[in-house]
mmCIF entry with sequence, helices, sheets and N, C-alpha, C, O atoms, coordinates in Angstrom:
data_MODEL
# 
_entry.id   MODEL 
# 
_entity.id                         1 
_entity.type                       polymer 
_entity.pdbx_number_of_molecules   1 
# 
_entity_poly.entity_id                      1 
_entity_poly.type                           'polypeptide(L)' 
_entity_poly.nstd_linkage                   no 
_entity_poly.nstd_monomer                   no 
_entity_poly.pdbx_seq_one_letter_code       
;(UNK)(UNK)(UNK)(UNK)(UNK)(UNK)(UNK)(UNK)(UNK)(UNK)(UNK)(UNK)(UNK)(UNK)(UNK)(UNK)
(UNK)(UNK)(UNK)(UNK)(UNK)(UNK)(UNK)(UNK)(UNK)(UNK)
;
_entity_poly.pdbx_seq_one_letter_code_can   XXXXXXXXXXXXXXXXXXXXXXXXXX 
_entity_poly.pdbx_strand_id                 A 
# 
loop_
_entity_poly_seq.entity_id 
_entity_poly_seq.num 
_entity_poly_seq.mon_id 
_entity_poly_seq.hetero 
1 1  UNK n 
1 2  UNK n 
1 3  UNK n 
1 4  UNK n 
1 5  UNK n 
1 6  UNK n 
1 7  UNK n 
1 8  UNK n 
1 9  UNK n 
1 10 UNK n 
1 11 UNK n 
1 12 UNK n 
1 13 UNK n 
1 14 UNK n 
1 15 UNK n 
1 16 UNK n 
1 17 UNK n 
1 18 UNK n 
1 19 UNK n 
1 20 UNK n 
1 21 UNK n 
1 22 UNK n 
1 23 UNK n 
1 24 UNK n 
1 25 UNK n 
1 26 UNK n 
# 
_struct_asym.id          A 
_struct_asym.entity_id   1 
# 
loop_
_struct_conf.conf_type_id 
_struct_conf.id 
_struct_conf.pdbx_PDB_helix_id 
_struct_conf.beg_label_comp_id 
_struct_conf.beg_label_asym_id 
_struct_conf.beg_label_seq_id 
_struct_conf.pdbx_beg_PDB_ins_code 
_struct_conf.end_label_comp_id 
_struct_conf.end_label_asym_id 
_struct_conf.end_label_seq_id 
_struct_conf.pdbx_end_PDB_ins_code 
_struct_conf.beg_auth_comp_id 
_struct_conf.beg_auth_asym_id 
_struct_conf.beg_auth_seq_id 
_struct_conf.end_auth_comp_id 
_struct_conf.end_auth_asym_id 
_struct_conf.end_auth_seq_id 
_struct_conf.pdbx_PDB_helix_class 
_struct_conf.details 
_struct_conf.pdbx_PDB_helix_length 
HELX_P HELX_P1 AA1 UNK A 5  ? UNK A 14 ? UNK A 5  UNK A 14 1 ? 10 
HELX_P HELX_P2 AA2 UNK A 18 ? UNK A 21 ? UNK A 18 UNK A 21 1 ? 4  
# 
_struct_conf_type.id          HELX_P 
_struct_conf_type.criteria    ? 
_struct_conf_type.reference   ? 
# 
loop_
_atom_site.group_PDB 
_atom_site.id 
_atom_site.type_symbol 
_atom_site.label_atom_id 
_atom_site.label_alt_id 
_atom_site.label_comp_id 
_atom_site.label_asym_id 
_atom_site.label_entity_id 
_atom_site.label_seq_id 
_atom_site.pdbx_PDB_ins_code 
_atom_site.Cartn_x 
_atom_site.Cartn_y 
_atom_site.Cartn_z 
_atom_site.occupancy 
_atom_site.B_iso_or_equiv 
_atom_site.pdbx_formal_charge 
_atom_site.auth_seq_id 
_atom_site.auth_comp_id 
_atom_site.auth_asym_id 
_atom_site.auth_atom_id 
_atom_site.pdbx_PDB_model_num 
ATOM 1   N N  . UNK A 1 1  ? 7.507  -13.178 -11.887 1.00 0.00 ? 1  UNK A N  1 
ATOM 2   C CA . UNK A 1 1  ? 6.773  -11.998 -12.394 1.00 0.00 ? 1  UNK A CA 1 
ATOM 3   C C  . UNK A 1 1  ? 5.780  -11.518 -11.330 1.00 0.00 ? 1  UNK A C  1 
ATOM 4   O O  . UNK A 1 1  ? 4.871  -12.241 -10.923 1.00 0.00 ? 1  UNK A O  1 
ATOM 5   N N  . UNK A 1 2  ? 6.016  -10.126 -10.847 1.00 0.00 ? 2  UNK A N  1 
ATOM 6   C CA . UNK A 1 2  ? 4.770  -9.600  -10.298 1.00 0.00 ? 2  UNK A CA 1 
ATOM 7   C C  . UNK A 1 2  ? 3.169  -9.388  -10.761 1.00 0.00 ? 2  UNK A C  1 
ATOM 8   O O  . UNK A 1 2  ? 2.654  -9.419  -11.879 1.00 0.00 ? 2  UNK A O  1 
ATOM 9   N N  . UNK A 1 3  ? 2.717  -9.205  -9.702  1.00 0.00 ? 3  UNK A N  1 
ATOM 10  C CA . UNK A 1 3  ? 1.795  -8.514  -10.264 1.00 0.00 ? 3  UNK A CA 1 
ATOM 11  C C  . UNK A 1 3  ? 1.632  -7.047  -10.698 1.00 0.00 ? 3  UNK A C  1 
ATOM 12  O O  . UNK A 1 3  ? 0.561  -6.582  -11.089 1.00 0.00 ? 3  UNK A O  1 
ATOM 13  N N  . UNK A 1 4  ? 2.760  -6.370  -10.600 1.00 0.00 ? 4  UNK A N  1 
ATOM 14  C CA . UNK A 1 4  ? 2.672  -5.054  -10.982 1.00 0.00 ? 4  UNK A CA 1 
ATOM 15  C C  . UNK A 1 4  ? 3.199  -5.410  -12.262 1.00 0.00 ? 4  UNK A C  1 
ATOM 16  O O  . UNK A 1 4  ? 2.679  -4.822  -13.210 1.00 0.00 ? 4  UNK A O  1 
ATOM 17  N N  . UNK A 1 5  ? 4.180  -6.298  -12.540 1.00 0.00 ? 5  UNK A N  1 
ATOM 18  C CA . UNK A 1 5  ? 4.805  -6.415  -13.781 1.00 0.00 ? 5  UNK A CA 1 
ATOM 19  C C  . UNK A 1 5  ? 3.652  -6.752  -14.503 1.00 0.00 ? 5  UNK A C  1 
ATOM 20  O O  . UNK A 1 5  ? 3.429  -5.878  -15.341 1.00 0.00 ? 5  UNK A O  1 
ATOM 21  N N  . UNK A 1 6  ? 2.946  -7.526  -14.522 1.00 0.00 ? 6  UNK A N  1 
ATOM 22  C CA . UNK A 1 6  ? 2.178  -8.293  -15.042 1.00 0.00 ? 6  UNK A CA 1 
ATOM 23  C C  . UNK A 1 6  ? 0.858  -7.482  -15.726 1.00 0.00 ? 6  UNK A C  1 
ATOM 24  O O  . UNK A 1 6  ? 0.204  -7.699  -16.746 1.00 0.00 ? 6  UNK A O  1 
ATOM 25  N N  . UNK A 1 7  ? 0.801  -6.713  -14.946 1.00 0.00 ? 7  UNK A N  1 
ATOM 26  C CA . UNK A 1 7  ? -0.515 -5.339  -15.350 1.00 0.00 ? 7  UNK A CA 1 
ATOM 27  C C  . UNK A 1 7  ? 0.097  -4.440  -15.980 1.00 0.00 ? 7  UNK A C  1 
ATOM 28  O O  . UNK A 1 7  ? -0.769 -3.950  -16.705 1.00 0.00 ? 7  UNK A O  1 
ATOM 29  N N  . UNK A 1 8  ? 1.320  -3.763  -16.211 1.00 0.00 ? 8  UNK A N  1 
ATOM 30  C CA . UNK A 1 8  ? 2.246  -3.323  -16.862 1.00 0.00 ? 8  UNK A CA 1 
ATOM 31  C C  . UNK A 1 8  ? 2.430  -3.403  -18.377 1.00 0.00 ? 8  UNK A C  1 
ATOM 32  O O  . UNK A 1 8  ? 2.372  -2.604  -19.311 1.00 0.00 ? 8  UNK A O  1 
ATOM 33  N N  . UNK A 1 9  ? 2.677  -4.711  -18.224 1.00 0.00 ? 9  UNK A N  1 
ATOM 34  C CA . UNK A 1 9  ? 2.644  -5.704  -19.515 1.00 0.00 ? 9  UNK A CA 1 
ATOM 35  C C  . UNK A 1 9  ? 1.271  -5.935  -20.408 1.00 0.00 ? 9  UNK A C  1 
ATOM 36  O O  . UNK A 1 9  ? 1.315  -6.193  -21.610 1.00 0.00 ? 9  UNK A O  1 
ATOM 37  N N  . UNK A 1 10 ? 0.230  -5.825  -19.766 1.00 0.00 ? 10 UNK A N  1 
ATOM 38  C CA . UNK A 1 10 ? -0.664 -5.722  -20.614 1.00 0.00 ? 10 UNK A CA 1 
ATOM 39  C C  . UNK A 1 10 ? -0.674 -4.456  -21.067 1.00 0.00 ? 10 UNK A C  1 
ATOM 40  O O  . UNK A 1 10 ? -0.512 -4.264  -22.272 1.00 0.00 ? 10 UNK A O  1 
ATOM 41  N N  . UNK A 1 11 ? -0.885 -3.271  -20.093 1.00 0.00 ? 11 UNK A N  1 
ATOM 42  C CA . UNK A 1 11 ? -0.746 -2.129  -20.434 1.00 0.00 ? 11 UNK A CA 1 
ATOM 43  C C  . UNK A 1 11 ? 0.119  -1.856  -21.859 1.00 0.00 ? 11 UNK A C  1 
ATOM 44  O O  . UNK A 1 11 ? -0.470 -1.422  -22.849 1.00 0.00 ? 11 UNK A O  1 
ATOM 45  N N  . UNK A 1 12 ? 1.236  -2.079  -21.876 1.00 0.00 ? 12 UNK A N  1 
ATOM 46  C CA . UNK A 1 12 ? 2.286  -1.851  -22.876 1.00 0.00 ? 12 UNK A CA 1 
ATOM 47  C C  . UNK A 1 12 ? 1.781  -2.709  -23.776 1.00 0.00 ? 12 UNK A C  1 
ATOM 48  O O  . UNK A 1 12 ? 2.294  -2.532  -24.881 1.00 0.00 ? 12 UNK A O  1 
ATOM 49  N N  . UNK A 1 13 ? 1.018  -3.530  -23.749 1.00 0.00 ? 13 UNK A N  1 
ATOM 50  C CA . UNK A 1 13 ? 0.430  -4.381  -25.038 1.00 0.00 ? 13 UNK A CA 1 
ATOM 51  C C  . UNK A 1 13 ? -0.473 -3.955  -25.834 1.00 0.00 ? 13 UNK A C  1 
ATOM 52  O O  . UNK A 1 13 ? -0.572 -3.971  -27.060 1.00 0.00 ? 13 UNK A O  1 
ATOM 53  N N  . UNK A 1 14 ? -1.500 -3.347  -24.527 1.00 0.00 ? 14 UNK A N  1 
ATOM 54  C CA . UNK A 1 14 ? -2.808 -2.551  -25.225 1.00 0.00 ? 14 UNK A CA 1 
ATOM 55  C C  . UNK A 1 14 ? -2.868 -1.173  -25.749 1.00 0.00 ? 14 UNK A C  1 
ATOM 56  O O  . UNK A 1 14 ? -3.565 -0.521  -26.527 1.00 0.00 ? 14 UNK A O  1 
ATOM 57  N N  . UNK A 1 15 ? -1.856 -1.013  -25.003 1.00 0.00 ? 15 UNK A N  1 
ATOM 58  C CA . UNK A 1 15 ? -1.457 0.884   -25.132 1.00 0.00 ? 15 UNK A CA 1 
ATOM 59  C C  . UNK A 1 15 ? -0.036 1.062   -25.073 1.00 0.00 ? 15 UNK A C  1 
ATOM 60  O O  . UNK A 1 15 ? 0.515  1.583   -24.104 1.00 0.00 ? 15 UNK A O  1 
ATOM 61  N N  . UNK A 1 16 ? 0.518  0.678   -25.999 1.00 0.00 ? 16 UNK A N  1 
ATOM 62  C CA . UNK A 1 16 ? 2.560  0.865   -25.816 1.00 0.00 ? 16 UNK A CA 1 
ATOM 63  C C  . UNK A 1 16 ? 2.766  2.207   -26.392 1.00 0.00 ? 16 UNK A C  1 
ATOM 64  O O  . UNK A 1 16 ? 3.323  2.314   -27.484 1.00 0.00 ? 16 UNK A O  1 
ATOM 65  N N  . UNK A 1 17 ? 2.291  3.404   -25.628 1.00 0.00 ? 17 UNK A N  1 
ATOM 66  C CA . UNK A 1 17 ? 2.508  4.372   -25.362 1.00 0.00 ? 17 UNK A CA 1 
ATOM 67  C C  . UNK A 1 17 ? 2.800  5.163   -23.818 1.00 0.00 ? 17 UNK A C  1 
ATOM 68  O O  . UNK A 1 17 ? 3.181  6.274   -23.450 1.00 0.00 ? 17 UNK A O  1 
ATOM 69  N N  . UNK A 1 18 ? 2.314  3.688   -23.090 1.00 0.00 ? 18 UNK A N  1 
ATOM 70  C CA . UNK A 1 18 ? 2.144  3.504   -21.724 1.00 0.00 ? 18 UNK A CA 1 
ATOM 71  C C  . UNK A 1 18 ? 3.886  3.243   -21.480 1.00 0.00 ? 18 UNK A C  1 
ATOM 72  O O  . UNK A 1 18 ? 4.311  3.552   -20.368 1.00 0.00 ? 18 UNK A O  1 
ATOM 73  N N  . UNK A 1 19 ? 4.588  2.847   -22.203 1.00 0.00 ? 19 UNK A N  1 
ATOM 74  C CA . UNK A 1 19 ? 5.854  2.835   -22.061 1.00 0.00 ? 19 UNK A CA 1 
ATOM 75  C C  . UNK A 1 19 ? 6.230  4.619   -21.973 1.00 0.00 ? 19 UNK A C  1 
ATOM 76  O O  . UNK A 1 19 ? 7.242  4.777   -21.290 1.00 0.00 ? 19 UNK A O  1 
ATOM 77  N N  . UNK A 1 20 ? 6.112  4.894   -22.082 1.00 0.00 ? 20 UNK A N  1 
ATOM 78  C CA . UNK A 1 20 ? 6.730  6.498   -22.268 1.00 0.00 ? 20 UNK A CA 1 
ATOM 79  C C  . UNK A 1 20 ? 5.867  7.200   -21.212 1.00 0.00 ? 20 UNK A C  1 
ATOM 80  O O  . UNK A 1 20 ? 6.467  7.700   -20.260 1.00 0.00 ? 20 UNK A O  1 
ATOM 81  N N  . UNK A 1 21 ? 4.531  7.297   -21.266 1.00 0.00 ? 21 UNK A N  1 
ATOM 82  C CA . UNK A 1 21 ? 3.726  7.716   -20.209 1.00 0.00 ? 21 UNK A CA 1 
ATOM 83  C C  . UNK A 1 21 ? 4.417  7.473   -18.466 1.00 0.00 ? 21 UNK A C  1 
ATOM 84  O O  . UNK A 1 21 ? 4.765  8.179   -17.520 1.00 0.00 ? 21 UNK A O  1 
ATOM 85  N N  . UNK A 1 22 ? 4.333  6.121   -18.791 1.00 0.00 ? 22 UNK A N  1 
ATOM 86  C CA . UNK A 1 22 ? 4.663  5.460   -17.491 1.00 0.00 ? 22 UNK A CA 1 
ATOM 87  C C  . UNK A 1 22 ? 5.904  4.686   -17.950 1.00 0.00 ? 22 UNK A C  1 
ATOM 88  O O  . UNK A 1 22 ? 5.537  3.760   -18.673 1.00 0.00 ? 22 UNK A O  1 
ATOM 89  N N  . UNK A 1 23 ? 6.846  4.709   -17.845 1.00 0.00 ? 23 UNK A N  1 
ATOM 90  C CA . UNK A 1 23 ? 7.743  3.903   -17.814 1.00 0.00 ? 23 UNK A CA 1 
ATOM 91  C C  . UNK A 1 23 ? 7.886  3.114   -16.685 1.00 0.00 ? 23 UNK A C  1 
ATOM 92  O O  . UNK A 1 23 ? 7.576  3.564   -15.582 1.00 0.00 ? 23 UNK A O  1 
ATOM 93  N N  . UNK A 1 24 ? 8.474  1.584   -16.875 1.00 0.00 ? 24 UNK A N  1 
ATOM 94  C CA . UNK A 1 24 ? 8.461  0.784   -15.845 1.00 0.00 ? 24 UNK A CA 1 
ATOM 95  C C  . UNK A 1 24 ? 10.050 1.266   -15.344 1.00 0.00 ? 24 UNK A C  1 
ATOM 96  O O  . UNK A 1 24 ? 10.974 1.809   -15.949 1.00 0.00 ? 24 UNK A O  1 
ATOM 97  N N  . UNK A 1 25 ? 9.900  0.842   -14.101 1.00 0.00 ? 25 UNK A N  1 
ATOM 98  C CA . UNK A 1 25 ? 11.247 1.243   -12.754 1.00 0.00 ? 25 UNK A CA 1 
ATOM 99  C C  . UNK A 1 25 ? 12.203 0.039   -13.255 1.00 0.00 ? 25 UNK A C  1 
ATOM 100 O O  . UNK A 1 25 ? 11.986 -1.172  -13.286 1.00 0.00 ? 25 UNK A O  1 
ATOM 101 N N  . UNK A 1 26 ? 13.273 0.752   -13.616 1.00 0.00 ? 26 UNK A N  1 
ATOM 102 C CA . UNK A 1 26 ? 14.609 -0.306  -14.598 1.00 0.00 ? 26 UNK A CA 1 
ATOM 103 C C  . UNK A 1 26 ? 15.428 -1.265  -13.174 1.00 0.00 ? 26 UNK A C  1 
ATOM 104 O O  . UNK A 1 26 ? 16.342 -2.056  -13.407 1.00 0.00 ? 26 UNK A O  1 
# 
């Protein structure tokens, strides 16, 4: 796991709207 993944992942935890905003690179 990166660290981009990893900040990502909280993101989408705290704010899983951040999925759509920002989608992570598939």
């Amino acid at each position: 796991i990166t660290l981009k993944m990893g900040i990502e992942n909280l993101l989408r935890h705290y704010i899983p709207e951040v999925t759509e905003v920002r989608p992570v690179a598939v």
